[in-house]
C-alpha positions in Angstrom: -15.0 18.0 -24.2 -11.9 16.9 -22.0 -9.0 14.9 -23.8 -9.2 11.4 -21.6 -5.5 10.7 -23.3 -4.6 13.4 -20.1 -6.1 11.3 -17.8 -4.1 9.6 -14.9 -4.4 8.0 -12.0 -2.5 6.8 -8.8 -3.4 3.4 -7.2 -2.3 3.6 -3.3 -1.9 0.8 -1.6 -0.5 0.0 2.2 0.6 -3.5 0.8 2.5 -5.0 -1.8 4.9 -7.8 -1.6 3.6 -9.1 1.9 2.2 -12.8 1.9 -1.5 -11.8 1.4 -4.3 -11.9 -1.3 -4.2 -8.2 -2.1 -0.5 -7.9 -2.8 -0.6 -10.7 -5.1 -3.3 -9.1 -7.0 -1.6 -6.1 -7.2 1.6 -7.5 -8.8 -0.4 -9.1 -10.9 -2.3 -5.5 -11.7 1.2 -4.0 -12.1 2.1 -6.6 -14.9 -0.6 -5.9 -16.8 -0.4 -2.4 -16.3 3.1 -2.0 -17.7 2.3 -4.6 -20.5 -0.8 -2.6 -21.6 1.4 1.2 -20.4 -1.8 1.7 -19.0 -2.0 5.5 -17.5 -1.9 4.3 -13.6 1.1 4.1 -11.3 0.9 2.2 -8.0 2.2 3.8 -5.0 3.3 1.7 -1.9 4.8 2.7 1.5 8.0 0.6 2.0 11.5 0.5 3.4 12.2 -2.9 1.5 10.5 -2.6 -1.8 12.7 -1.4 -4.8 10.6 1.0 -7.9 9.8 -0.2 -10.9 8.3 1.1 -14.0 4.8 2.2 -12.3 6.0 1.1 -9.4 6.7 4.1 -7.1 7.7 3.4 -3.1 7.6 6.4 -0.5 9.7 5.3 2.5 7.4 5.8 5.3 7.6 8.1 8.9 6.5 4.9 11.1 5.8 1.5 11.1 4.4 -1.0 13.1 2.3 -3.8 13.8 -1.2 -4.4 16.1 -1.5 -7.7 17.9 -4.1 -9.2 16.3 -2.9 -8.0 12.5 1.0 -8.8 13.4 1.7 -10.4 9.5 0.9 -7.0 8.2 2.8 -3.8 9.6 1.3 -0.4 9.1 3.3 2.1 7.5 2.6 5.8 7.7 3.9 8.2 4.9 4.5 11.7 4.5 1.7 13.2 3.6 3.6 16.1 2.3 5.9 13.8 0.0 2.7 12.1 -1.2 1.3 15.8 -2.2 4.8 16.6 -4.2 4.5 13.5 -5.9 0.9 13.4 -6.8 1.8 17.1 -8.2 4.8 16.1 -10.2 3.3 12.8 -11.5 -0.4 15.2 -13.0 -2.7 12.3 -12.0 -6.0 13.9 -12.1 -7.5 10.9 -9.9 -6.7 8.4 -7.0 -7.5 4.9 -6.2 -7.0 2.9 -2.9 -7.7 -0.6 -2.2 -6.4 -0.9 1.2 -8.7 0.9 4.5 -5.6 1.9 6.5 -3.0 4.8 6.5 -3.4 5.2 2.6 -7.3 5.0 2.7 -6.6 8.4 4.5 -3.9 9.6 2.6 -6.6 9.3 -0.5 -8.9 11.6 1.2 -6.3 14.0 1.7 -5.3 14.0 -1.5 -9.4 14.2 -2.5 -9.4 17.2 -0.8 -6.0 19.3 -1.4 -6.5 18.7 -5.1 -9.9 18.1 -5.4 -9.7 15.0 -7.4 -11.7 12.1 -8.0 -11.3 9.4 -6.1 -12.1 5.5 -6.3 -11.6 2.8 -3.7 -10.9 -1.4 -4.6 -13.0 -3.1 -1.9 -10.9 -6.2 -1.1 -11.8 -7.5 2.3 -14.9 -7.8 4.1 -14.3 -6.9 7.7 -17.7 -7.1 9.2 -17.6 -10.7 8.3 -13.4 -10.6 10.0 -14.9 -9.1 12.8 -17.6 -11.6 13.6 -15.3 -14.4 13.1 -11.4 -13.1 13.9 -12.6 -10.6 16.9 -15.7 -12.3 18.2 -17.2 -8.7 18.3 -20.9 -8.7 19.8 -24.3 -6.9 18.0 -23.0 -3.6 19.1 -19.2 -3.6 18.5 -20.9 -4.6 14.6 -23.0 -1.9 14.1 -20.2 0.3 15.5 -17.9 -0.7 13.2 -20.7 -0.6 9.8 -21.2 2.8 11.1 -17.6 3.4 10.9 -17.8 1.7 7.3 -20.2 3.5 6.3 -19.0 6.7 7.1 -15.0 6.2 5.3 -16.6 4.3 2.4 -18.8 7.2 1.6 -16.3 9.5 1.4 -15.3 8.0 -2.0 -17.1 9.0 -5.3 -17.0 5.2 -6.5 -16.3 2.1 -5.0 -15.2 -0.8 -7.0 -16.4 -4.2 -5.6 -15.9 -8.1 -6.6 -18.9 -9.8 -6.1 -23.0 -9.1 -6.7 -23.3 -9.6 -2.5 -21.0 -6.4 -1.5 -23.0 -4.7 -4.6 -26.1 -4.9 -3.1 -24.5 -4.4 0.8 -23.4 -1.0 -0.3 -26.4 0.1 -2.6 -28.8 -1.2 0.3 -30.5 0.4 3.3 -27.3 -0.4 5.3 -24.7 1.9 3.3 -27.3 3.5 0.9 -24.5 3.6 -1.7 -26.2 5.6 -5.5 -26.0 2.0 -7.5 -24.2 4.4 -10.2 -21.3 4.6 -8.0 -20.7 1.2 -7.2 -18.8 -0.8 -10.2 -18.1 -4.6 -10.3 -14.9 -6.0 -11.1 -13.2 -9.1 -10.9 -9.4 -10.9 -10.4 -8.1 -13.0 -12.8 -5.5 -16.3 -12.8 -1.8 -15.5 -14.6 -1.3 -17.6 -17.7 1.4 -19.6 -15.7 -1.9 -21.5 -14.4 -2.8 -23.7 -17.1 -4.4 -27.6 -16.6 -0.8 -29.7 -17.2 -0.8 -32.4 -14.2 2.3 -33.3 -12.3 3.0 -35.9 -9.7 1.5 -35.4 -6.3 3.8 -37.9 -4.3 7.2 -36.4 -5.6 5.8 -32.9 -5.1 4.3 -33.5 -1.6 6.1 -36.8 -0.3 3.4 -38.2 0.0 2.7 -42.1 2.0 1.4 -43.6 -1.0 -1.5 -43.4 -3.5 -4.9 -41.8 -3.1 -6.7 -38.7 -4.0 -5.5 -35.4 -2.6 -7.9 -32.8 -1.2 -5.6 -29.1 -1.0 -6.2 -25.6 1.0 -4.2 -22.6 -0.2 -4.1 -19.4 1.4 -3.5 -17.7 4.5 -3.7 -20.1 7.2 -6.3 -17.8 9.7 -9.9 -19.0 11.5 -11.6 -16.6 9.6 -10.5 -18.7 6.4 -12.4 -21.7 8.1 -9.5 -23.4 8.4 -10.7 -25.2 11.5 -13.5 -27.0 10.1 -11.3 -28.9 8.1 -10.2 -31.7 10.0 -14.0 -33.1 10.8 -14.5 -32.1 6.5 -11.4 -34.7 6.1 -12.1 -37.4 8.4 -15.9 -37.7 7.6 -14.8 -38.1 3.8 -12.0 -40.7 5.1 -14.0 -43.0 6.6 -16.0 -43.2 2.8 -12.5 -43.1 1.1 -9.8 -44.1 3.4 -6.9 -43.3 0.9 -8.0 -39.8 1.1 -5.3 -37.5 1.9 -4.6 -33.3 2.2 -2.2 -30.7 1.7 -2.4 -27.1 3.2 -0.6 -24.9 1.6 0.3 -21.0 3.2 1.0 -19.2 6.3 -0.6 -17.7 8.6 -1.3 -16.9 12.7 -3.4 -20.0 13.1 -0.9 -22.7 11.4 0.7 -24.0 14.5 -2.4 -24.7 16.1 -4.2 -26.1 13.0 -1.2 -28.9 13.0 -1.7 -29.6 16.3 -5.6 -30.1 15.5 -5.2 -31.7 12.3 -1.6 -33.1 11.9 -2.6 -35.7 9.4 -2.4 -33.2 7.1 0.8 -32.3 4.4 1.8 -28.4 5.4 4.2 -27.3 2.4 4.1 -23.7 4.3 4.4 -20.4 1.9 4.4 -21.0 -1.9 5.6 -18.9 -3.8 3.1 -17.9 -6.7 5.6 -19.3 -9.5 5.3 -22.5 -7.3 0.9 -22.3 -7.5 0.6 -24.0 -10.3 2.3 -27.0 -9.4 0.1 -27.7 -6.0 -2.6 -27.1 -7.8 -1.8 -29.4 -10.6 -0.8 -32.5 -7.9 -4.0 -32.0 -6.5 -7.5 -33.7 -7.2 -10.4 -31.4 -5.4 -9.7 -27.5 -3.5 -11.9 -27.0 -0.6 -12.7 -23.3 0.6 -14.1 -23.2 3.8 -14.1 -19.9 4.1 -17.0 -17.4 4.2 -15.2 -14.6 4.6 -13.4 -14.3 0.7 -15.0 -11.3 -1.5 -13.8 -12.9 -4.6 -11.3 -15.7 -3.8 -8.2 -15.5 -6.7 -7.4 -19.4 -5.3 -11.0 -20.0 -6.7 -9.7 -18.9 -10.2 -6.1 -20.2 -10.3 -7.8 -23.4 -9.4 -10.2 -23.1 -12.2 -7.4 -22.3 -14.4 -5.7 -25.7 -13.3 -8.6 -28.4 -14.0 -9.3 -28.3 -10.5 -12.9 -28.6 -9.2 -13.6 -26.8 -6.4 -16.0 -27.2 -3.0 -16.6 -23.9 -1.2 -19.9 -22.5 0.5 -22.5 -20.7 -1.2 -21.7 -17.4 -0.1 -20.0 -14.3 -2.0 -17.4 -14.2 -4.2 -17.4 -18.4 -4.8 -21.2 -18.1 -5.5 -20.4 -15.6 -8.3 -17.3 -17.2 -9.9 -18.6 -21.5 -9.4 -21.4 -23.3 -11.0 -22.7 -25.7 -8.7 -22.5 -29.5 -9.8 -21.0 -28.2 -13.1 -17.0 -27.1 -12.4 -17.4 -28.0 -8.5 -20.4 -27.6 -5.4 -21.2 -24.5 -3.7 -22.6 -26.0 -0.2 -24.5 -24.4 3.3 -22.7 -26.3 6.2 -19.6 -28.6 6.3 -21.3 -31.7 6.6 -22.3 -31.2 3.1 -18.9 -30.8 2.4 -17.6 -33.7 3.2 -20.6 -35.1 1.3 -20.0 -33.9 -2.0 -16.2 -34.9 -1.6 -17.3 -38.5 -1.2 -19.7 -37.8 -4.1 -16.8 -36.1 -6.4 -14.5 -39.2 -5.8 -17.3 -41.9 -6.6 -17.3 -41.4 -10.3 -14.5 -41.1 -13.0 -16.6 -39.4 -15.2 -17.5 -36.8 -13.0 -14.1 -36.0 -12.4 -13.4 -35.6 -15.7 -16.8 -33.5 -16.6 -15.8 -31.2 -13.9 -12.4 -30.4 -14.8 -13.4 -29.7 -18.6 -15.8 -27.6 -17.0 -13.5 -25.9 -15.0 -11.2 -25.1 -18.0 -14.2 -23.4 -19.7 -15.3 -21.2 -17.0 -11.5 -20.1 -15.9 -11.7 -18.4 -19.2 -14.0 -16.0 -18.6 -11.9 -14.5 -16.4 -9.2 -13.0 -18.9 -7.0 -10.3 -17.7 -8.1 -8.1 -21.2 -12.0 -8.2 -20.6 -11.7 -7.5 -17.2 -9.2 -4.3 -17.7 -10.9 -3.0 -20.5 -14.4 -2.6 -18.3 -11.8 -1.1 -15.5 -10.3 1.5 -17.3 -13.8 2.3 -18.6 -15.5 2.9 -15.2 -12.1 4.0 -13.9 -12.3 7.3 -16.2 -9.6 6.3 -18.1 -10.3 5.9 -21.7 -13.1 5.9 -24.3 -9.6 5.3 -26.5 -8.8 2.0 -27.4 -6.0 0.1 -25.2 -4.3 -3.1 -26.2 -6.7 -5.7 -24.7 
């Protein structure tokens, strides 16, 4: 019987400090890693990023950027460097959570070393596809093809919602279900339910409550149905008022659209809780989030949230309890005027939202992780 003490893995990743949901999930992975000295080391390709206990950076051969991705760049690395340090380090197994350069450079390490190797499915790109590339019937069952094909190539895929689940185990990607493993994100304990004062924080004209979207400011985020969300609710609550905060390639045109809104730009993720506590309701008009980590830093917060009923938000929300899933954005701005109508519903939902942030605690979820990861049967600090 093998000694899983031995075992060790590295996590690759093609991002890591860029202004995107998958970075800031990894930082947050790599505190807990080196809180917990879990047996994992995260590898990134960067020219800017300084290593750090678990932390290792390989400087990459080439980088650049595609037109319709220019936030992230691509970086290449060496594939031989990888190989000496994969060697040197005696991981036994590799993750990836990211589909580009290192997607690859896992398989080649799968198959010089004949590992095993996982992958962290973050993003769903048929759905970016349909919505950010406006590709037709074809160009989609090109690209599930394509999907298909590099997800397959990993012995176990590790997903964040019940819909990918049954995407991959279906007739589409006819995934084993043994091989596909749920997981989930989880909020930092900096996001706690204290309130602070929205006009200071955001300037804003005067009292009212405040509707807020975080994240990366992109169509496929929905971010263009929220002006006629807002103004339906207004004319019901005409004190209403909204922040946005983020980046992102659509932000200049969303002001023009919508320039009744408050844009804070990028926040950094010391500054979350803050907006979050100034606020009185998040909307998430996106159907294009896997998990949503906003969802849970919300949650974490006392803030009720209104998304649509559709992967990871149906998973983590509990409609009419700690917010409202809904179907279109009509309904949207229905359950906001609904939300605001009562005092005690306000309160019930934030209570509620308290309770069912904590389910999400960084020890539960890692200790299932390192479980189907191969990791341990031993017992790790949870």
């Amino acid at each position: 019987m093998e000694d899983n003490r031995s075992h060790r893995m590295l996590w690759l990743t093609d991002t890591f400090n860029d202004h995107n949901g998958v970075s800031t999930v990894l930082q947050t992975m790599h505190r807990e890693i080196i809180a917990r000295n879990l047996p994992i080391d995260i590898l990134v390709c960067s020219n800017t990023i300084r290593e750090e206990e678990h932390l290792i950076v390989l400087r990459p051969v080439s980088e650049f950027t595609l037109p319709l991705y220019r936030q992230q760049p691509f970086r290449i690395p060496g594939f031989f460097a990888l190989q000496r340090i994969f060697k040197s380090g005696k991981y036994d197994r590799v993750l990836c959570s990211t589909e580009g350069p290192m997607g690859l450079a896992a398989l080649y390490l799968k198959k010089r070393f004949a590992v095993k190797t996982f992958f962290y499915l973050h993003t769903d790109w048929l759905m970016f596809a349909r919505q950010a590339m406006d590709l037709e019937k074809t160009g989609l069952a090109n690209l599930q093809i394509l999907l298909r094909f590099f997800y397959r190539r990993f012995d176990h895929i590790f997903v964040l919602n019940t819909d990918q689940q049954k995407w991959l185990t279906g007739h589409e990607m006819q995934f084993e279900p043994s091989r596909v493993f749920i997981t989930a994100h989880w909020a930092d304990e900096i996001f706690s339910g204290s309130k602070s004062n929205n006009q200071q924080l955001f300037n804003l004209p005067g009292p009212g409550p405040v509707l807020l979207f975080t994240g990366r400011i992109s169509r496929e985020k929905g971010v263009f149905e929220l002006p006629a969300i807002f103004r339906k609710a207004k004319e019901s609550i005409p004190e209403l008022q909204m922040v946005i905060a983020g980046t992102g390639p659509a932000e200049e045109e969303l002001k023009g659209r919508f320039p009744e809104a408050i844009y804070t730009g990028w926040v950094d993720h010391s500054g979350l809780p803050s907006v979050y506590a100034a606020c009185d309701l998040l909307l998430l008009p996106s159907k294009f989030d896997t998990f949503s980590c906003v969802v849970i830093e919300s949650l974490s917060c006392g803030l009720p949230v209104i998304a649509y009923n559709t992967k990871g938000p149906k998973d983590i929300l509990q409609d009419s309890v700690n917010g409202f899933l809904v179907e279109t954005a009509e309904e949207m701005s229905e359950r906001i005027v609904d939300f605001f109508s009562s005092s005690d519903l306000r309160l019930t939902f934030r209570n509620a939202a308290l309770d069912r942030a904590k389910h999400y605690s960084a020890g539960r979820i890692l200790e299932q992780f390192v479980r189907d990861a191969g990791l341990a049967q031993i017992e790790y600090p949870i």
